[in-house]
MDTraj code that builds the backbone (N, CA, C; nanometers):
import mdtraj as md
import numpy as np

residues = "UNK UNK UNK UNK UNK UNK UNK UNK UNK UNK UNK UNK UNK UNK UNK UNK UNK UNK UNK UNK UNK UNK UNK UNK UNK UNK UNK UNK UNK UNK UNK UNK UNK UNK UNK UNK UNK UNK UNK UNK UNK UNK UNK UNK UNK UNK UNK UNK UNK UNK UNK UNK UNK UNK UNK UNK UNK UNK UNK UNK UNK UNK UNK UNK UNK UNK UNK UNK UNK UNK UNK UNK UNK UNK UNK UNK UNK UNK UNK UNK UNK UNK UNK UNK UNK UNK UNK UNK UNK UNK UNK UNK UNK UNK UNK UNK UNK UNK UNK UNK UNK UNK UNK UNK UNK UNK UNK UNK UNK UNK UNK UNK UNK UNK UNK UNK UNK UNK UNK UNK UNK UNK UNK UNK UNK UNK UNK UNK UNK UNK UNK UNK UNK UNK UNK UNK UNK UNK UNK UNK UNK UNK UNK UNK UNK UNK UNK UNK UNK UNK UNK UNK UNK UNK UNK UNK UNK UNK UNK UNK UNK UNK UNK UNK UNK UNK UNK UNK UNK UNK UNK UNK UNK UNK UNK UNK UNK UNK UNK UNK UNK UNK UNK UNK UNK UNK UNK UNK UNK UNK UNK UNK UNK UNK UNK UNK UNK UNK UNK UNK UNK UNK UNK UNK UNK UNK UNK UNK UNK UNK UNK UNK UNK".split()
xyz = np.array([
    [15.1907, 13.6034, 16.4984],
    [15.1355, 13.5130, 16.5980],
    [15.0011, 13.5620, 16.6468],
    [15.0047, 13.6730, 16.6721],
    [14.8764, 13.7780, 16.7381],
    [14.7254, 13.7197, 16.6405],
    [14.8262, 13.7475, 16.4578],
    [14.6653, 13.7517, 16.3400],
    [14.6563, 13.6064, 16.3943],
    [14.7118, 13.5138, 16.4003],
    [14.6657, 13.3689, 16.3700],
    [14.5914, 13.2985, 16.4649],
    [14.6380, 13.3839, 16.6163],
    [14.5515, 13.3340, 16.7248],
    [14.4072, 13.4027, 16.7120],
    [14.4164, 13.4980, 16.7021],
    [14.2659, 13.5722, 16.6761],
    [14.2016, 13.5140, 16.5658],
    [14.2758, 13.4615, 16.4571],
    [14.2135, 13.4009, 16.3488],
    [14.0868, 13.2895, 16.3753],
    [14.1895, 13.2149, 16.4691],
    [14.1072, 13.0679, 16.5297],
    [14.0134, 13.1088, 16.6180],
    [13.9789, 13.2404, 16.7574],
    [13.9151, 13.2405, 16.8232],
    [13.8234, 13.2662, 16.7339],
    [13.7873, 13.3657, 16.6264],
    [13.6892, 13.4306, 16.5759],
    [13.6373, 13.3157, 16.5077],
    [13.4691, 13.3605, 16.5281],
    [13.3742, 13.2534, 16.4698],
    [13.3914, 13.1252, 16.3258],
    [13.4326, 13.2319, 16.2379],
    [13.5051, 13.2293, 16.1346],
    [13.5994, 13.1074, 16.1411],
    [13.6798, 13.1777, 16.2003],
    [13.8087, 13.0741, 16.2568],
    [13.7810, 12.9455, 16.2896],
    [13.6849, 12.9449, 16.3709],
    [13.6325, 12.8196, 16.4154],
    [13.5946, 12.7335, 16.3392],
    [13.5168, 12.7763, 16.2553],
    [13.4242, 12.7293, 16.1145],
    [13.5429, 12.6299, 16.0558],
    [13.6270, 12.7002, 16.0029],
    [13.7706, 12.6276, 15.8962],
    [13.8127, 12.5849, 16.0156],
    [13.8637, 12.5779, 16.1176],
    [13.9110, 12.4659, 16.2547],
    [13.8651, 12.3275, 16.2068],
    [13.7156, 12.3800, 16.2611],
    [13.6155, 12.2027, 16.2428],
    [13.5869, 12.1537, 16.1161],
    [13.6050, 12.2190, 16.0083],
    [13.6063, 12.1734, 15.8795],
    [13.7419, 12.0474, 15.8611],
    [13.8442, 12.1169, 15.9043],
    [13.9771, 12.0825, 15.8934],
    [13.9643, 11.9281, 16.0013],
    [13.9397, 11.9749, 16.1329],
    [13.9389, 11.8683, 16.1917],
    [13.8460, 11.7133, 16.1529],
    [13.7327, 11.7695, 16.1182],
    [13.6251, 11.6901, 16.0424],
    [13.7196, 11.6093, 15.9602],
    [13.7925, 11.6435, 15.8735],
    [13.8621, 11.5842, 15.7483],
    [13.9300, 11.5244, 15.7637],
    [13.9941, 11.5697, 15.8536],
    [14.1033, 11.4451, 15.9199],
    [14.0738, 11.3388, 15.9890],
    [13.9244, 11.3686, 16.0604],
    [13.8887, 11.2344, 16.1670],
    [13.8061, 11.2026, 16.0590],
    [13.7689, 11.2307, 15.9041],
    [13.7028, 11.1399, 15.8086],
    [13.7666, 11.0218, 15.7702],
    [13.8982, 11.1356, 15.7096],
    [14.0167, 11.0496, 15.6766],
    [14.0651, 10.9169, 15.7217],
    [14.1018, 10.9581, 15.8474],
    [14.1668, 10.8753, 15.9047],
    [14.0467, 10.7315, 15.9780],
    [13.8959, 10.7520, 15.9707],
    [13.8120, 10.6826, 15.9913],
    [13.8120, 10.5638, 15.8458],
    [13.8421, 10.6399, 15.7242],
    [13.8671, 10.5523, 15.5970],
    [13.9252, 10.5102, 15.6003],
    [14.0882, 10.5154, 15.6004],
    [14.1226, 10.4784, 15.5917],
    [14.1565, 10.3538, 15.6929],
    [14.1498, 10.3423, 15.8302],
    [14.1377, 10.2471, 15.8963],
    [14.0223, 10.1543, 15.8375],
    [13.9351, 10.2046, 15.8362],
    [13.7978, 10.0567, 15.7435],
    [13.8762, 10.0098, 15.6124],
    [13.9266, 10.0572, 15.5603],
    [13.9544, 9.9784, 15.4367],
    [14.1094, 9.9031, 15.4570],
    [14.1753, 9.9460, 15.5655],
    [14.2629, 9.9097, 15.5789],
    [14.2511, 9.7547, 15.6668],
    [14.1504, 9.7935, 15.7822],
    [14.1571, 9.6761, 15.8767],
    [14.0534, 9.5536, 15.7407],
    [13.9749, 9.6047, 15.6683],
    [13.8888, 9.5024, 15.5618],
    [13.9714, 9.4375, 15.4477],
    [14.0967, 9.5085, 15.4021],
    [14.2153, 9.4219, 15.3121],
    [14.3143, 9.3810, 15.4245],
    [14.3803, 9.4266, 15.4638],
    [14.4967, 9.3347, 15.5754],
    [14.4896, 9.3449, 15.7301],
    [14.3756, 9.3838, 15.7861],
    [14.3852, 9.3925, 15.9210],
    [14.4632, 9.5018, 15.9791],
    [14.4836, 9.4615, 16.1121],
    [14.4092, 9.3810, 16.1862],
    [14.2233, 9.3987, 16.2170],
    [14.1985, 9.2952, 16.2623],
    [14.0519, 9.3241, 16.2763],
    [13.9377, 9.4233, 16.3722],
    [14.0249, 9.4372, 16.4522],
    [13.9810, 9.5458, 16.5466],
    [14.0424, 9.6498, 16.5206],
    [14.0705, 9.6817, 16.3873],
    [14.1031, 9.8088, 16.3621],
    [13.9539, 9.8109, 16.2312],
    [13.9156, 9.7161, 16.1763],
    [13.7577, 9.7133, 16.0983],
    [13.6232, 9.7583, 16.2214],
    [13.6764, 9.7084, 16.2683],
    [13.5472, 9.6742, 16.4106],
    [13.5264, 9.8430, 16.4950],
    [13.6521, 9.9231, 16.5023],
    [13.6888, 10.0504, 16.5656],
    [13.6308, 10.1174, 16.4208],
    [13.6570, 10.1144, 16.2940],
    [13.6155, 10.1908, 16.1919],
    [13.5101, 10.2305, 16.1551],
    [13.4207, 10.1000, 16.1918],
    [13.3114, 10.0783, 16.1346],
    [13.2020, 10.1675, 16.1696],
    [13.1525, 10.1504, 16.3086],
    [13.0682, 10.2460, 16.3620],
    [13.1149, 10.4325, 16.3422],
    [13.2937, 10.4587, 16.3344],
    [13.2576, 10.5673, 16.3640],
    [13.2459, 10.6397, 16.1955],
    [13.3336, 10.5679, 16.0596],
    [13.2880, 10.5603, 15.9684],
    [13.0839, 10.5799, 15.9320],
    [13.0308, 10.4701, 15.9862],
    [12.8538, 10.4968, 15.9766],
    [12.8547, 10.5897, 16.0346],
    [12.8837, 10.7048, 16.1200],
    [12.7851, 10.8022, 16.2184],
    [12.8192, 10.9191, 16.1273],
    [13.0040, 10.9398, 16.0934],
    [13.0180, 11.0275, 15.9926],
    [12.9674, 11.0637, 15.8243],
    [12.9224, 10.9094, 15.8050],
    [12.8391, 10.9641, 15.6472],
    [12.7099, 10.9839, 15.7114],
    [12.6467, 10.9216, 15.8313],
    [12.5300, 10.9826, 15.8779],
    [12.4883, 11.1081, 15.8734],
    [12.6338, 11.1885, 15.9321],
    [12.5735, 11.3281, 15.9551],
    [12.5823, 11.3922, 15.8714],
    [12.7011, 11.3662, 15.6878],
    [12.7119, 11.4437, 15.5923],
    [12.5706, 11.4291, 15.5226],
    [12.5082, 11.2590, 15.5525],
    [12.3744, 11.2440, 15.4396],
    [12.2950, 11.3599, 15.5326],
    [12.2807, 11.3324, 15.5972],
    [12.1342, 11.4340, 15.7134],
    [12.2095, 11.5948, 15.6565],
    [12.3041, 11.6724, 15.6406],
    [12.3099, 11.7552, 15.6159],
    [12.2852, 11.7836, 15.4321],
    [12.3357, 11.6955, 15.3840],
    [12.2811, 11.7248, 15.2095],
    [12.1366, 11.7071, 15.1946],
    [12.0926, 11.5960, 15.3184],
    [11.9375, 11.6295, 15.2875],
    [11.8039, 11.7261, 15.3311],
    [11.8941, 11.8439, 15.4340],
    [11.8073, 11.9642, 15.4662],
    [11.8625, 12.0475, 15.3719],
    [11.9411, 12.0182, 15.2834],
    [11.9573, 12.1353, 15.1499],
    [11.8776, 12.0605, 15.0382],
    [11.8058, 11.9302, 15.0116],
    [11.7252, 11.8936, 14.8982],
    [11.5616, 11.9383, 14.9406],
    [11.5738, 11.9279, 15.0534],
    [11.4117, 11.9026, 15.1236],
    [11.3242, 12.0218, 15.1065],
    [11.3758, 12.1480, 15.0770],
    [11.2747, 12.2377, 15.0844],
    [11.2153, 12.3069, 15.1725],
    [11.2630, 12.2635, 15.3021],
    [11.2408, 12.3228, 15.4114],
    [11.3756, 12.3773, 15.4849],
    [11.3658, 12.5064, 15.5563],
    [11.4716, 12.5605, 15.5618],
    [11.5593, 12.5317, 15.6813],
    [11.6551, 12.5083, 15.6873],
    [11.7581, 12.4421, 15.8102],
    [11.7046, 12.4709, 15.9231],
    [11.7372, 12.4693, 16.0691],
    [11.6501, 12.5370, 16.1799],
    [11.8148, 12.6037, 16.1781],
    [11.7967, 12.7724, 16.2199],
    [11.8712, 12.8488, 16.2540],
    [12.0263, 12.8455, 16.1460],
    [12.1026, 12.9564, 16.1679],
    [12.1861, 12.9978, 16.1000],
    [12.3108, 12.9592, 16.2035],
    [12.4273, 12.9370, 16.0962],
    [12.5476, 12.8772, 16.1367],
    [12.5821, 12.9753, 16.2221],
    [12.6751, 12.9236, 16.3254],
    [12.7292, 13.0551, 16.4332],
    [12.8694, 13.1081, 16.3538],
    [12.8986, 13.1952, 16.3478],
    [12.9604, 13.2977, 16.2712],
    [12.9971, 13.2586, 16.1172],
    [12.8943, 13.2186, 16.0908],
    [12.8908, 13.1710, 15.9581],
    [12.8288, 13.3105, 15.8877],
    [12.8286, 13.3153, 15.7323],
    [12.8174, 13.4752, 15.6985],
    [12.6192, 13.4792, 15.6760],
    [12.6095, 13.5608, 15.6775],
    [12.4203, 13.5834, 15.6833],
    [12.4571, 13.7234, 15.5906],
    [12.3097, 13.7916, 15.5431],
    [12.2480, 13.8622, 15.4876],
    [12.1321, 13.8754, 15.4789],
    [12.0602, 14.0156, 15.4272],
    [11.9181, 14.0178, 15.4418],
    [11.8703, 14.0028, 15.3051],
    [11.7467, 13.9716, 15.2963],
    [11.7210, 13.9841, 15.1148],
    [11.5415, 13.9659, 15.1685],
    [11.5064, 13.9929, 15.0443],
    [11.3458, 14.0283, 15.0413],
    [11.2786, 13.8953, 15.0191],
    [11.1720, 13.8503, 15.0173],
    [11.0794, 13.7646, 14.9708],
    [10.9570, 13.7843, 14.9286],
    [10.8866, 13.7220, 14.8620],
    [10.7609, 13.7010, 14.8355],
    [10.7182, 13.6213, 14.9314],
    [10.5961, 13.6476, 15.0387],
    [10.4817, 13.5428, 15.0697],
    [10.4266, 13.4530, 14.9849],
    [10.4126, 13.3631, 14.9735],
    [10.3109, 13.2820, 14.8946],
    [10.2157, 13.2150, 14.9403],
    [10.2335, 13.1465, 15.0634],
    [10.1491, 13.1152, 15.1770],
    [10.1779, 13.0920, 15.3018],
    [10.1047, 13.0669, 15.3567],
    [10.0989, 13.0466, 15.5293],
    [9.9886, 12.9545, 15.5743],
    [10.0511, 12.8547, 15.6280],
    [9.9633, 12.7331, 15.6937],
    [10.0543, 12.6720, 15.7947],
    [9.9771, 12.6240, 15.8800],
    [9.9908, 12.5522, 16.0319],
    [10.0362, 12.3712, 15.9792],
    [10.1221, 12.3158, 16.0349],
    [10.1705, 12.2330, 15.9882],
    [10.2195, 12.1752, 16.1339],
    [10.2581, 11.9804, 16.1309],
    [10.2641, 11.9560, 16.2508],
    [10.4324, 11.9507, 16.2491],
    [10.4899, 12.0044, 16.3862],
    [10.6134, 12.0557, 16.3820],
    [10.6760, 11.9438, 16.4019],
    [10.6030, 11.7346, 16.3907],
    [10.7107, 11.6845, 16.3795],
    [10.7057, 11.6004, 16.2361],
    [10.6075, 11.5805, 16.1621],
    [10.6238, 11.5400, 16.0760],
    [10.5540, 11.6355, 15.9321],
    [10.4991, 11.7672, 15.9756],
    [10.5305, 11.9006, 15.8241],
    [10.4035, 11.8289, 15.7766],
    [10.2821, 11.7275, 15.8440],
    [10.1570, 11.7366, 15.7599],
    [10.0955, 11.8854, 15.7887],
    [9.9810, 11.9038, 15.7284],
    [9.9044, 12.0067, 15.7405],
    [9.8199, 11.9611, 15.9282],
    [9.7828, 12.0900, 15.9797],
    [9.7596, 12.0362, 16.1042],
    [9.5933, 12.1519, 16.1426],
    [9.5124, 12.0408, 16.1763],
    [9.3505, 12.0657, 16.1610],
    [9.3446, 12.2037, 16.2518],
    [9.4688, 12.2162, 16.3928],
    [9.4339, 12.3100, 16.4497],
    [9.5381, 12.4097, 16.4580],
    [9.5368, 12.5067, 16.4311],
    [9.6896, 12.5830, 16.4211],
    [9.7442, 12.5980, 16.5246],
    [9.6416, 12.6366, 16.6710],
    [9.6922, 12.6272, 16.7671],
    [9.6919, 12.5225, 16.8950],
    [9.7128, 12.4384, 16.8015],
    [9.7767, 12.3283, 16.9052],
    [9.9198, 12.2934, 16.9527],
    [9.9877, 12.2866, 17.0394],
    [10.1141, 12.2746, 17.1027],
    [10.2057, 12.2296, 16.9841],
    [10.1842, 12.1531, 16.8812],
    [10.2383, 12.1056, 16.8605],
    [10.2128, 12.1281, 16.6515],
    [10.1742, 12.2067, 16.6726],
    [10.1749, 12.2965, 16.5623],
    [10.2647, 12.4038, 16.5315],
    [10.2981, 12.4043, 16.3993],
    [10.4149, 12.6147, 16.3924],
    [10.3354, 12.6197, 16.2294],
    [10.3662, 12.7498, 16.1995],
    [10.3147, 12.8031, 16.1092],
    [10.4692, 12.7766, 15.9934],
    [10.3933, 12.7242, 15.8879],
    [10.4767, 12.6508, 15.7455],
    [10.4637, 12.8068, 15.6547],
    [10.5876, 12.8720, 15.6552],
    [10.5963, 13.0158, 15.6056],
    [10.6373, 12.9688, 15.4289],
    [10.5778, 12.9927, 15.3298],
    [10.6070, 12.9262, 15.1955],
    [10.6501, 13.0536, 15.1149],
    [10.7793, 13.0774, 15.0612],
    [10.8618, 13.2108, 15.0575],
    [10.9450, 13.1808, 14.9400],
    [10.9270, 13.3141, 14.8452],
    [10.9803, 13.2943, 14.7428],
    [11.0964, 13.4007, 14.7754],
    [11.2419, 13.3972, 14.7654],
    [11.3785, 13.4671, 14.8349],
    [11.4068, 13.5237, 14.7472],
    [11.4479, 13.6335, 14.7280],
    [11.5387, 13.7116, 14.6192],
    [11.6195, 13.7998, 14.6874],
    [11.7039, 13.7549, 14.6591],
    [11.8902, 13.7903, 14.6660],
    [11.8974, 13.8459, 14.5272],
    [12.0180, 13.9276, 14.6102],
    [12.1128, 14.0123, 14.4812],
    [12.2089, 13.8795, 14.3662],
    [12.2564, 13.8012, 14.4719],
    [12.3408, 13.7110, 14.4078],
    [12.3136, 13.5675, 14.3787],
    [12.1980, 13.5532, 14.4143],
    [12.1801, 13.4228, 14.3327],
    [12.0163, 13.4004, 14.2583],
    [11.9934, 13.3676, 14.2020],
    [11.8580, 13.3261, 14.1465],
    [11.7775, 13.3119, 14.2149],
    [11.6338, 13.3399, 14.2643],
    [11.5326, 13.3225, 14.3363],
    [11.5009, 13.2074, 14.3424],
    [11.4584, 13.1615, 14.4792],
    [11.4644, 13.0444, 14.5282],
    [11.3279, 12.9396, 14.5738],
    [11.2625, 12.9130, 14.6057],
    [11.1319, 12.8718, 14.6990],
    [11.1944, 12.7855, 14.8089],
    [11.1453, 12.8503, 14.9090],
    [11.1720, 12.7570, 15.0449],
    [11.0603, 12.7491, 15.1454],
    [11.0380, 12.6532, 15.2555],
    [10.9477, 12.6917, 15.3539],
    [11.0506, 12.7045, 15.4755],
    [10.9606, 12.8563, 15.5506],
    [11.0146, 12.8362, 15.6955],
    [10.9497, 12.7905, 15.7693],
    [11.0135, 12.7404, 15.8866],
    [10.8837, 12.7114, 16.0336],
    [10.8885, 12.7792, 16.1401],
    [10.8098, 12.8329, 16.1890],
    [10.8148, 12.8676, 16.3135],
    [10.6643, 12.9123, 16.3839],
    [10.6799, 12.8927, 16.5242],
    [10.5627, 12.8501, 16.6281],
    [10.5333, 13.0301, 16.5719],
    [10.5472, 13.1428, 16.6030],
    [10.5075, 13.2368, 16.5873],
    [10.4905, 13.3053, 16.4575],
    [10.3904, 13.4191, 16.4297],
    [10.3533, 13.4885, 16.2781],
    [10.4706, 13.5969, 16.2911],
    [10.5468, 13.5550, 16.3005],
    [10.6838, 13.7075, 16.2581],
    [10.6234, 13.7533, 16.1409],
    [10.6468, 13.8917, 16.1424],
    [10.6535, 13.9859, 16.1053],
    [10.5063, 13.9985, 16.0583],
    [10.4034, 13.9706, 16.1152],
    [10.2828, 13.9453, 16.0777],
    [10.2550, 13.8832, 15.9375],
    [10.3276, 13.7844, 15.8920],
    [10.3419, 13.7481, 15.7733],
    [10.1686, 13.6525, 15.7258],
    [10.0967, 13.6336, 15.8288],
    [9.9697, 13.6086, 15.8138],
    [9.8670, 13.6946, 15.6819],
    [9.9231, 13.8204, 15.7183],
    [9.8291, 13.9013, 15.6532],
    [9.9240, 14.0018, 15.5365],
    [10.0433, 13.9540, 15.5182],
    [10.1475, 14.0288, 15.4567],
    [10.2368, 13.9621, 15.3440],
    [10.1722, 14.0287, 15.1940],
    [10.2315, 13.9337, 15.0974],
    [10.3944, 13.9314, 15.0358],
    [10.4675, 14.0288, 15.1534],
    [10.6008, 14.0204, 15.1382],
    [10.6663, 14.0316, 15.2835],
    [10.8378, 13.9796, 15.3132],
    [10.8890, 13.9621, 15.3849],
    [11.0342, 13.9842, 15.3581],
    [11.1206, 13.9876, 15.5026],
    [11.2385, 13.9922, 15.5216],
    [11.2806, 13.8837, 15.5544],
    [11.3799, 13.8261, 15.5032],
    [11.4659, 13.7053, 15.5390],
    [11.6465, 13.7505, 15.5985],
    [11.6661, 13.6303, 15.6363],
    [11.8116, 13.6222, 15.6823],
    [11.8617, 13.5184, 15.6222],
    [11.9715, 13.4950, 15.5966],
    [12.0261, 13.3806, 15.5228],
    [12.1159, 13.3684, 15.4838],
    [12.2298, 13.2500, 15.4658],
    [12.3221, 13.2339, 15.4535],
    [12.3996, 13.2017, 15.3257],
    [12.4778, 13.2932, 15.2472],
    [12.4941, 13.2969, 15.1384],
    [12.5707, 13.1967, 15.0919],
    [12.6646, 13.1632, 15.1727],
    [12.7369, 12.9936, 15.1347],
    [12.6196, 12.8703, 15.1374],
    [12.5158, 12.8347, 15.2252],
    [12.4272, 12.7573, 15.2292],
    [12.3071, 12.8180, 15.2522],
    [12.2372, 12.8649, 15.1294],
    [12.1377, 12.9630, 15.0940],
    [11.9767, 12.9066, 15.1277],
    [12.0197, 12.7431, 15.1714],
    [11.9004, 12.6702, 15.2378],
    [11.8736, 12.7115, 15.4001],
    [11.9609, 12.7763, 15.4736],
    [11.9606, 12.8018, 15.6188],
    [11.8825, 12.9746, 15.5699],
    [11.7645, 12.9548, 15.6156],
    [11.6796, 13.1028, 15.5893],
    [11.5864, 13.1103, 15.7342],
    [11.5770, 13.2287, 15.7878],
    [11.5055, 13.2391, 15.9226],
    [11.4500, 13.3911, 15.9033],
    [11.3257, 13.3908, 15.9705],
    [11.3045, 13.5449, 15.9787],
    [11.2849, 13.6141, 16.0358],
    [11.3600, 13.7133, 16.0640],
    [11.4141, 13.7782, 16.1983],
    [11.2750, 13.8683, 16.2280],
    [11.2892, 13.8871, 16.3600],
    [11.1241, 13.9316, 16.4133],
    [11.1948, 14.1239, 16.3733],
    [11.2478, 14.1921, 16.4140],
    [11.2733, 14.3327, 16.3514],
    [11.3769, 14.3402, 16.2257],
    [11.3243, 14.3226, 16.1152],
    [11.4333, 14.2976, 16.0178],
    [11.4909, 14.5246, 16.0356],
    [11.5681, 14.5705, 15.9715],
    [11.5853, 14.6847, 15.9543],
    [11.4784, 14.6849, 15.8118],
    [11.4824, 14.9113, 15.9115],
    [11.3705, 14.9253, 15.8008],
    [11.3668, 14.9521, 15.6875],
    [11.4922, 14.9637, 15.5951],
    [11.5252, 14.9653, 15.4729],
    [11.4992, 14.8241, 15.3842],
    [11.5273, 14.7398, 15.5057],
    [11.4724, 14.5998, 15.4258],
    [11.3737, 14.5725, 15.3834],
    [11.2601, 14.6636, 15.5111],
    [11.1148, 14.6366, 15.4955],
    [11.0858, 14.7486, 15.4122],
    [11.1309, 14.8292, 15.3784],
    [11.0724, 14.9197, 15.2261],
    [11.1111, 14.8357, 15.1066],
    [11.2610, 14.7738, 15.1078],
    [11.3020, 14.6962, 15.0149],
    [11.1938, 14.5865, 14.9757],
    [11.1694, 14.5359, 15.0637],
    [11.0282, 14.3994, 15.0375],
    [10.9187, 14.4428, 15.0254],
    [10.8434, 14.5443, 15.0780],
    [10.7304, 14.6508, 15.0579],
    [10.7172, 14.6399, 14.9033],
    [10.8208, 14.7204, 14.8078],
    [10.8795, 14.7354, 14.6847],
    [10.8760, 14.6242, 14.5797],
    [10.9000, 14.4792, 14.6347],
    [10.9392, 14.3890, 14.5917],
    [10.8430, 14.3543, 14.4669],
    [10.8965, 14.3104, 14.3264],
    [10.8004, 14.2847, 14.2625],
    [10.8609, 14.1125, 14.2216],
    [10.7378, 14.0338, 14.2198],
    [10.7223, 13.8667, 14.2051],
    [10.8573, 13.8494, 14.0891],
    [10.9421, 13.7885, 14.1202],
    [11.0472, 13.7282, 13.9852],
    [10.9605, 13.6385, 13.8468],
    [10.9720, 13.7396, 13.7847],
    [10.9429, 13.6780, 13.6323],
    [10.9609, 13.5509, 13.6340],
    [10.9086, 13.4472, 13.5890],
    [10.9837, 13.3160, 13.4898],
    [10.9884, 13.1953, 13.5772],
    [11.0741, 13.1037, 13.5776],
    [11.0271, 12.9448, 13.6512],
    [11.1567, 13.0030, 13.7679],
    [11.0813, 12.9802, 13.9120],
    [11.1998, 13.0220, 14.0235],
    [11.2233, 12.8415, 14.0676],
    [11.3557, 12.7955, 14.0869],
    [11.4071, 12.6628, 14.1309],
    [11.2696, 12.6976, 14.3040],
    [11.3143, 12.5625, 14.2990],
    [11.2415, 12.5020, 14.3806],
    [11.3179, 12.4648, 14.5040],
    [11.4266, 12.4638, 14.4737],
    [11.4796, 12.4298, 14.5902],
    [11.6143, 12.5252, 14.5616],
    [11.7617, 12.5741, 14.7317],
    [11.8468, 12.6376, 14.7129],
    [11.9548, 12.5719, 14.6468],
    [12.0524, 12.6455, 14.5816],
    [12.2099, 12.5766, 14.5446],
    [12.2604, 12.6274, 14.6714],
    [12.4236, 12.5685, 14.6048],
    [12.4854, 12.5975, 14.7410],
    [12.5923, 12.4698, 14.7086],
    [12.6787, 12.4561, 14.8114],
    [12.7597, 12.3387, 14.8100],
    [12.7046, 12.2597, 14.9510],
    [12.6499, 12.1425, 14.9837],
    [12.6205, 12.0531, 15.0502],
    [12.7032, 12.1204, 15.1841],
    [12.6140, 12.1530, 15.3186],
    [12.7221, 12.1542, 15.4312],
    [12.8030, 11.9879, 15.4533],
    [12.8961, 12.0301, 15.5069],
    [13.0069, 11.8995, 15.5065],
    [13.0738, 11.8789, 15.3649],
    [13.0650, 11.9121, 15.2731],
    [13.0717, 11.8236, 15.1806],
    [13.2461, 11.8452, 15.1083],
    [13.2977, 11.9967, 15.1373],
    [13.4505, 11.9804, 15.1684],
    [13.5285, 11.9002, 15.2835],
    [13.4635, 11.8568, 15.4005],
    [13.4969, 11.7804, 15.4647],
    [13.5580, 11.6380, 15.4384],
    [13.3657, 11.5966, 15.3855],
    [13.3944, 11.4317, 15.3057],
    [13.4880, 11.4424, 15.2139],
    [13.5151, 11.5300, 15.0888],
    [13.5772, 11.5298, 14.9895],
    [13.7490, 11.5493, 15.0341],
    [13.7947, 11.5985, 15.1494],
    [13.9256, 11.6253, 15.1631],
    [13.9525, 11.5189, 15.2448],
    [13.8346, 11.4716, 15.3163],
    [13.8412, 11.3032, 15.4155],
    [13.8980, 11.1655, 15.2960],
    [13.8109, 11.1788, 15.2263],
    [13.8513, 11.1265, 15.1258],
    [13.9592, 11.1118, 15.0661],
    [14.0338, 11.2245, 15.0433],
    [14.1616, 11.2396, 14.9647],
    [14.2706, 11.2179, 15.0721],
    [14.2413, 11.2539, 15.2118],
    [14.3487, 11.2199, 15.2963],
    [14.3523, 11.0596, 15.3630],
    [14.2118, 10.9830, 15.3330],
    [14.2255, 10.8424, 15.3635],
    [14.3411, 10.7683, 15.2494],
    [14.3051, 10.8060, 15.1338],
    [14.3916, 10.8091, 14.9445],
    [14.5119, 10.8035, 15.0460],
    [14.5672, 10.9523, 15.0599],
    [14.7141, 10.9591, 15.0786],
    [14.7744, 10.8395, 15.1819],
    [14.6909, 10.8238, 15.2924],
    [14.7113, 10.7113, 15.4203],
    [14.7115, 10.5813, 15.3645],
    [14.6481, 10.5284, 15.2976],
    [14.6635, 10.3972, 15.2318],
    [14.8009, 10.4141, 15.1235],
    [14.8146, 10.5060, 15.0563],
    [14.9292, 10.4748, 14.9544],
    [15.0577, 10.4920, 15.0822],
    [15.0356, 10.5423, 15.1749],
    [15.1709, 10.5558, 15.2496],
    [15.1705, 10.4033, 15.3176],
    [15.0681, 10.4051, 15.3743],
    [15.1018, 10.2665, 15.4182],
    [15.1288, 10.1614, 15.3478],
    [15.0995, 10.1300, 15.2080],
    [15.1205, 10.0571, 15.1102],
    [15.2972, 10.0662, 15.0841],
    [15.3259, 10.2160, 15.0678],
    [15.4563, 10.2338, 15.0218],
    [15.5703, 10.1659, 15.1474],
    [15.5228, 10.1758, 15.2931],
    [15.5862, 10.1712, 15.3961],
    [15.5893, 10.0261, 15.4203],
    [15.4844, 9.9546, 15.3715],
    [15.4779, 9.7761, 15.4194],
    [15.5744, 9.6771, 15.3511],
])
top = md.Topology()
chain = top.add_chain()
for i, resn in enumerate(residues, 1):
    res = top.add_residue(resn, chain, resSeq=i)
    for name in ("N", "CA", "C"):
        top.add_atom(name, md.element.get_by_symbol(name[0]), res)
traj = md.Trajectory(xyz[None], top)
């Protein structure tokens, strides 16, 4: 009883909680739309509908800060992180709401577009951009860096203002990855065990109700 309660408080825990819960309020959002759209009743279509749209809303908005190339803002809360080295490639001022290039760097409404080639132990080198209002780690004038990042969703990358200093000899060290580096991270889509088990548990809810009518 003790492991299982500590299981759920810890960050961790939490993580697979809302995964789980997610799936079920997917589920059960499907299966009501398809249910109230073949036999009713109708205000069970009408209750589906909106909360059905908000939930593929937020799975599309999350598969599409893993296509985009730009790196998530901040790292999952007790989600797993690591450090790994990068290449600089460039640095430019960009406008922090729509990522054009921006005439003045220091204008309010400007952050510096960090353009970073990642190398990890475990997956293939990557290209991503970071953003942020400040030059961490003086990366202005510095053609390598420390990253943070999340090895399940290898698109969430941030860079910590004191990385440790083994990291920064590690990136000091760093030599450019040979050969064509992807352009963008792998990873499995955040949400995307959610939708997929939402899915399979709307499946099971319709054949029961089918079997039960």
């Amino acid at each position: 009883m003790t492991t299982s309660r500590s299981a759920v408080s810890s960050p961790r825990g939490f993580l697979r909680l809302f995964t789980v819960v997610s799936a079920l309020g997917t589920g059960l959002a499907l299966a009501a739309l398809v249910q109230g759209a073949v036999d009713g009743p109708r205000w069970l279509l009408m209750l589906a509908l909106p909360v059905t749209a908000l939930a593929l809303t937020a799975y599309g908005k999350a598969a599409e800060d893993m296509k985009s190339g730009v790196a998530a803002p901040g790292l999952r809360s007790g989600g797993p992180r690591a450090f790994a080295p990068a290449v600089v490639n460039g640095v430019r001022a960009v406008n922090k709401e729509n990522g054009r290039t921006a005439a003045d760097g220091q204008a309010v409404n400007s952050v510096f577009a960090f353009d970073l080639t990642v190398v990890t132990d475990e997956l293939p080198p990557y290209r991503i951009e970071v953003r942020h209002p400040l030059d961490l780690q003086g990366l202005l004038h510095r053609p390598r860096a420390v990253v943070e990042y999340d090895p399940e969703q290898p698109w969430r990358v941030v860079i910590p203002d004191n990385p440790p200093r083994e990291w920064l000899a590690r990136a000091a060290s760093l030599v450019p990855p040979a050969g064509e580096v992807k352009s963008r991270a792998g990873g499995v889509p955040a949400g995307f065990r959610a939708l997929a088990s939402g899915v399979v548990i709307a499946a099971a809810l319709l054949v029961l109700v089918r079997l039960a009518g």
